[in-house]
N, C-alpha and C positions, 0 to 999 in steps of 0.2 A: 113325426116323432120329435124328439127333442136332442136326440144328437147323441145320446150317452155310444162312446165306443170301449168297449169291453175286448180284453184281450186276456188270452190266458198266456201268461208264462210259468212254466211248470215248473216247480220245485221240488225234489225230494230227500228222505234221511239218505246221505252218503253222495249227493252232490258234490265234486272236488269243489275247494275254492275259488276256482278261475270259471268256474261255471258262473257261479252264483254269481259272482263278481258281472260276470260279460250282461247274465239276464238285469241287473240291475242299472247297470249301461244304456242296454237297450231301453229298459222303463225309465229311465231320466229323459232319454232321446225323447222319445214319445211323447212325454208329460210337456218340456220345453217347449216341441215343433207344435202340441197343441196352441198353450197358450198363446206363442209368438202369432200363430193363424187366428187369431183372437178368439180362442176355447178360452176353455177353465179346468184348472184341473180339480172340480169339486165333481160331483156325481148325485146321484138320489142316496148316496150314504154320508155327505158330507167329506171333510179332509180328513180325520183322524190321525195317525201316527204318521202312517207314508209319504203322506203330502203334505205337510204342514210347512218344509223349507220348500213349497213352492209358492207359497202366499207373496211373497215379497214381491216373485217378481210378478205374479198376477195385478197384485193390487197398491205394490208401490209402499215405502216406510208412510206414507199419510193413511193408507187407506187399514194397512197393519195393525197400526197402534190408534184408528178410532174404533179395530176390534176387541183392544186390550182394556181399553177405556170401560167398552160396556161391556165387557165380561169381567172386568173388576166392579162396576158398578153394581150389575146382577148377584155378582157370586164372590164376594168380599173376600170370603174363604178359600176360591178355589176348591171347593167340592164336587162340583158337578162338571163330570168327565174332564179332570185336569189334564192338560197336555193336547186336548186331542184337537182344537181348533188353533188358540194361541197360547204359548207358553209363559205363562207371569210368573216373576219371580216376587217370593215374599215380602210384603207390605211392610 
């Protein structure tokens, strides 16, 4: 297989704040001790919103911004799924 580890942490309406707060804890822990073990924290869905401040430390300010590079170069506009890889701000 190729490694993907899936974990559910359970969220629901009426979770107190220190809930949510501890599960999101734990999923940082998780995401970090992956990549430090030399994971990734991408997946077969890509990063999207959740992951995205983990790129840096995955791939380092070089590896970052030759993603912003070609995703400005692709998408000048920013139209195509904005946010969900690298964040550019306005040209």
């Amino acid at each position: 297989g190729d490694g993907n580890f899936h974990c559910i942490l359970p969220l629901i309406d009426g979770d107190s704040e220190d809930y949510i707060a501890r599960v999101n804890i734990i999923n940082d822990n998780l995401i970090r001790r992956t990549i430090e073990a030399g994971g990734t924290c991408t997946g077969e869905h890509g990063i999207g919103y959740g992951k995205i401040k983990y790129l840096q430390q995955q791939y380092g300010d070089g590896g970052v911004r030759m993603m912003e590079i070609v995703k400005r170069g692709i998408d000048r506009n920013n139209i195509m799924n904005p946010g969900k890889v690298v964040e550019l701000s306005p040209s």
